[in-house]
N, C-alpha and C positions, 0 to 999 in steps of 0.2 A: 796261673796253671791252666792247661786245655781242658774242656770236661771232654766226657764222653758225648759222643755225635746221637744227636736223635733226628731223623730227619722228615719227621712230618713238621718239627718246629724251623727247619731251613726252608723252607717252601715255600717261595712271594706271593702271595695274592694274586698278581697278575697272573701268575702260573696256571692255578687252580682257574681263576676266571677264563682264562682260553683257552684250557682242557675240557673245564665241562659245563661253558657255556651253553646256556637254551638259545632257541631261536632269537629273540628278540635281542637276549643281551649278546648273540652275535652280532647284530646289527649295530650298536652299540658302542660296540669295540673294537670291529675295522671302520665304522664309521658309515654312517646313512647316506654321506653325499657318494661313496664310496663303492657301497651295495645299488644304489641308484643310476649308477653309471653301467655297472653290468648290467641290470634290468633291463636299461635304456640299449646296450650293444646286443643283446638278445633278439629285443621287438625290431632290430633292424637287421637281422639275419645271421649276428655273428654270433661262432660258439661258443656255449654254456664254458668250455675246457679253456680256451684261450682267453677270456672274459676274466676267468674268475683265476688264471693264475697268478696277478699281481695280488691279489687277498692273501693265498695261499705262501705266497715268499712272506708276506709281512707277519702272517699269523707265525710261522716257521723262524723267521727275525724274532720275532719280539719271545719266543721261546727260547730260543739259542741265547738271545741275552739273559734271559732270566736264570736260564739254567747256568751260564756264567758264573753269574753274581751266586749262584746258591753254592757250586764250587768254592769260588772265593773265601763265600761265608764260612765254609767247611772246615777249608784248611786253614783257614785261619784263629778259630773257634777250639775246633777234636783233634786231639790227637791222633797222629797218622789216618787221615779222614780218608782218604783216597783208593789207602791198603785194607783198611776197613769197612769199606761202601760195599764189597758182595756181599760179604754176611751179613751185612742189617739190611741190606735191603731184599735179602732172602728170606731172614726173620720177618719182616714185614710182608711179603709176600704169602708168608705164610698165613696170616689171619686176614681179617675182611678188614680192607683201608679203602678210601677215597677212591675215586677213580682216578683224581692227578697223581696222590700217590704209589697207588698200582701202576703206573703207566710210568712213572718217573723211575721205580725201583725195579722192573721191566727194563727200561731204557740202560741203565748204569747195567746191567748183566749182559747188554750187546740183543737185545729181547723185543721184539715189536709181538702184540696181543695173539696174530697171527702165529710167531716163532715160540710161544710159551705155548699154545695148541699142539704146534706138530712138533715140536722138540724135545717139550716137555711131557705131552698127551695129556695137558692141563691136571696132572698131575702134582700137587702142592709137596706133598711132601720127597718128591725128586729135585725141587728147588736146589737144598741145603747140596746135595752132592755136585748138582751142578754150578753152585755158585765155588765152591771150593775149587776144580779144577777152571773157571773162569779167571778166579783171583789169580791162581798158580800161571795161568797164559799168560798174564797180565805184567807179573811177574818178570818171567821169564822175558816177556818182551820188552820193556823197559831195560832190562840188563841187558839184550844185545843192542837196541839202541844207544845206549852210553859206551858199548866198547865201539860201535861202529863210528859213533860220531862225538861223541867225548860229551862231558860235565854239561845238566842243561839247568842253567839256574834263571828261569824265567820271572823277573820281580814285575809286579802290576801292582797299581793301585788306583784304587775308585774314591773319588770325591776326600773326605776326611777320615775314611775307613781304615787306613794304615794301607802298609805295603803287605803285599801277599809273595812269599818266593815259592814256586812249582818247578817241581824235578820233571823226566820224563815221564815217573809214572802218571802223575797227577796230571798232564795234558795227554796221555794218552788214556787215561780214564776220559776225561774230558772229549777227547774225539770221539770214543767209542759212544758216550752216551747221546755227544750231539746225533752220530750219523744214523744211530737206530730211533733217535728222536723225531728225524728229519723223514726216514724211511716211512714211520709210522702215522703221520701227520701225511705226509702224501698220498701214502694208503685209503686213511681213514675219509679222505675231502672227497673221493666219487660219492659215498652215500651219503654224507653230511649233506656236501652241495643240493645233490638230486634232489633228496626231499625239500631242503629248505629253499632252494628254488623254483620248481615245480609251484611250490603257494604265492612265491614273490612274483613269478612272472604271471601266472594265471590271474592272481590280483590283480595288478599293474592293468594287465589288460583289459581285464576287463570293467576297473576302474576309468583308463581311458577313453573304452566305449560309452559311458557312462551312467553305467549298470553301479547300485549301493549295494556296498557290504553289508550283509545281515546276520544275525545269528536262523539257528536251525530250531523250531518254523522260523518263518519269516513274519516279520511284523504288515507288508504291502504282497499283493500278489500279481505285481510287475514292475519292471523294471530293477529288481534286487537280484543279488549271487552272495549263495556261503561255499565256504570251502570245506573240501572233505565232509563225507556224507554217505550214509546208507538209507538210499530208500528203494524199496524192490529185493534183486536180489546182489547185485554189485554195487561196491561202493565207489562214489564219482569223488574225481579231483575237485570237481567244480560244479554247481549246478546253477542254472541262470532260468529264472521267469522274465521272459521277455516280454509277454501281455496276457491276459486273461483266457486258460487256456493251451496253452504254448509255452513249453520250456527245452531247456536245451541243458543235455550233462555233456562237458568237456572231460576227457582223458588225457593227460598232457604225461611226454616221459623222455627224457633226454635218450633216447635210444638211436644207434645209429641204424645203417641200412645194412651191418654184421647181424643183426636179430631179426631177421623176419618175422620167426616162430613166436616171440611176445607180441610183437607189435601185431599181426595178425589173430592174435585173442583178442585184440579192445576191438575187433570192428565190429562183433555182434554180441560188447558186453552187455550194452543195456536195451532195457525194456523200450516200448514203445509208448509205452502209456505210464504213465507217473499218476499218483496220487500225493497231493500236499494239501494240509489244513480240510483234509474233506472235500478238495476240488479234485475232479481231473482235468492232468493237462495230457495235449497229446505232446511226447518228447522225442529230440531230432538227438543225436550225436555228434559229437565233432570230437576227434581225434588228432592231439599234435602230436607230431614228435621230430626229431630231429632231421633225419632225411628217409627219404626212401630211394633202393635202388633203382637204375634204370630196366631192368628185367622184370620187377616184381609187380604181380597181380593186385597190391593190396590196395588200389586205390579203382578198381572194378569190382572187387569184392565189398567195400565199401558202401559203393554207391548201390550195390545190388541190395548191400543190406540195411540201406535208408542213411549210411552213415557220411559224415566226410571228413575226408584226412587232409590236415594241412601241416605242410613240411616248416621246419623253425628257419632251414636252411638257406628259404625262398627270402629275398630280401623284404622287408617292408609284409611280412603274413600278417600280422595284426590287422591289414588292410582286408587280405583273404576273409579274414574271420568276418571284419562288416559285413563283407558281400555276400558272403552266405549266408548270416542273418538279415541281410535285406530280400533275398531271393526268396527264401525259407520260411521267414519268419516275420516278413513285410518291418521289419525294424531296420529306420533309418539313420545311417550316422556320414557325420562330413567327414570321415577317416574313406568312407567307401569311395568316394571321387577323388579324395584329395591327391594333386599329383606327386610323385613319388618325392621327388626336389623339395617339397616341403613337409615330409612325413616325419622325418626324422625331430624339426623344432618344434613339431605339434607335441609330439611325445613327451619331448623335452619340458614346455612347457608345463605340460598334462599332470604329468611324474613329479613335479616342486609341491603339488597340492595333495599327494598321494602317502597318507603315511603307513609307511613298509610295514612297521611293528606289529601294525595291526592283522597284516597276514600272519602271521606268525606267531603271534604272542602264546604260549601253553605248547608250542613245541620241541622236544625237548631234541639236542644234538646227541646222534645216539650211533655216533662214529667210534670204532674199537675193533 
């Protein structure tokens, strides 16, 4: 005999693991050689967007499967699971669950985080009436599916689990929760990405210039960088002690050349004089960001204002970044000559001894 469905106990692990994955155990779980290869298409000019959307289909994959198999589990387990997944997952809705499973019983009502704001006006107890006239669509749509196109008796089965047979409803539940799964998951990876690469590429690089990762103080007062930081009155992505005296905070922001208006506040964010450990250093700027247009001022405003902007767009700017700190900062690195034909294996090699996690470890993915 079927029980009753509860569905925070259908939920796979992996589920949860790639909903509300932290930074690190992002890494993890598409895989370091994987997040390595973007890092690596980045420092040689290609976009952050185009980079990272093979992750993005797998992360999107490996959900779609899962959410499969929690189907599967369903109706194969509860009685009438399918017919009965708005109201429970409305009931749920209604109290404090998980993030996977707020997102998952979101998902089954046609619901991305966004669409339960403005739909709902994050209103909990409008759930219940909306999931009823949901069910009722649902309904109704599956009955003219079967007159339009007759009996849909779809049997699957997975490994030694039995056979599962699905009507219309129950695959066009199934559609509906993938496509708002998949909606929302695309959504959520602008600001997932942005932050969690923002540390990975700032790292990377400045790991390959071969500046040490440090905690905040720092243990040496040259040649070390931590990430993220407030000293002064803005807080830096990056701040680098190049030698005794002399430091430099980076700004880095996947922004294109559609924002001037942001990207023209980091040119006169920071101080000019730094204080660390009771030393003063005098401190340089350096601002990346994706591109800048060809109209815009912001790269005389920059320089007017001690700063310098270097574009991600430019092929090989990691190389930019030496040169400025050799001109600026009399710090020498063989990335600043190196001819461009070999920039890219230098990297390569660079980045095999560079572990990612450690840019990232404590932060948390805070996509929704």
């Amino acid at each position: 005999m079927k029980r009753s469905p509860e569905i925070a106990s259908l939920i796979p692990s992996v589920f949860s693991q790639l909903v509300e994955s932290k930074g690190a155990d992002f890494i993890r779980h598409a895989g370091e050689d994987a997040v390595r290869d973007v890092v690596l298409d980045v420092l040689c000019g290609v976009n952050l967007r185009a980079s990272t959307e093979a992750l993005t289909r797998q992360r999107i994959g490996k959900l779609n499967a899962a959410t499969f198999l929690l189907f599967l589990h369903g109706i194969r387990t509860a009685e009438d699971f399918t017919r009965r997944l708005p109201e429970l997952a409305a009931n749920r809705l209604a109290q404090r669950v998980c993030k996977s499973e707020k997102w998952l019983c979101q998902w089954v009502l046609g619901l991305t985080d966004k669409g339960f704001q403005n739909i709902l006006r994050d209103e909990s107890r409008e759930i219940g009436r909306y999931a009823q006239g949901f069910a009722d669509s649902m309904r109704t749509l599956a009955d003219e599916s079967r007159r339009a196109h007759g009996d849909l008796s779809c049997r699957v089965s997975v490994a030694d689990s039995g056979e599962v047979v699905l009507d219309w409803h129950d695959i066009l539940s199934l559609f509906c929760t993938i496509g708002s799964q998949t909606l929302a998951i695309r959504g959520s990876e602008k600001s997932t990405y942005g932050k969690l690469f923002e540390r990975l590429v700032l790292g990377s690089v400045l790991s390959v210039l071969d500046f040490e990762l440090t905690s905040h103080p720092p243990h040496k007062l040259s040649g070390v960088f931590w990430l993220s930081s407030k000293l002064g009155e803005r807080e830096a992505d990056a701040t680098v002690l190049v030698a005794p005296g002399k430091a430099v905070r980076f700004d880095l922001g996947f922004i294109g050349k559609g924002n001037p208006e942001i990207t023209k506040d980091k040119v006169s964010r920071f101080e000019r004089d730094l204080e660390v450990g009771r030393r003063q250093y005098e401190s340089m700027t350096i601002i990346i960001v994706d591109r800048v247009g060809r109209s815009s001022a912001l790269e005389d405003q920059a320089k007017r204002a001690g700063a310098h902007v270097i574009q991600m767009s430019m092929n090989y700017w990691p190389k930019q970044v030496a040169q400025v700190l050799g001109s600026r900062c009399s710090y020498e690195h063989r990335v600043a000559r190196l001819p461009d034909n070999k920039i890219a294996d230098y990297f390569r090699s660079k980045l095999r001894s560079v572990h990612l996690e450690d840019f990232v470890r404590g932060l948390r993915d805070s996509c929704g």
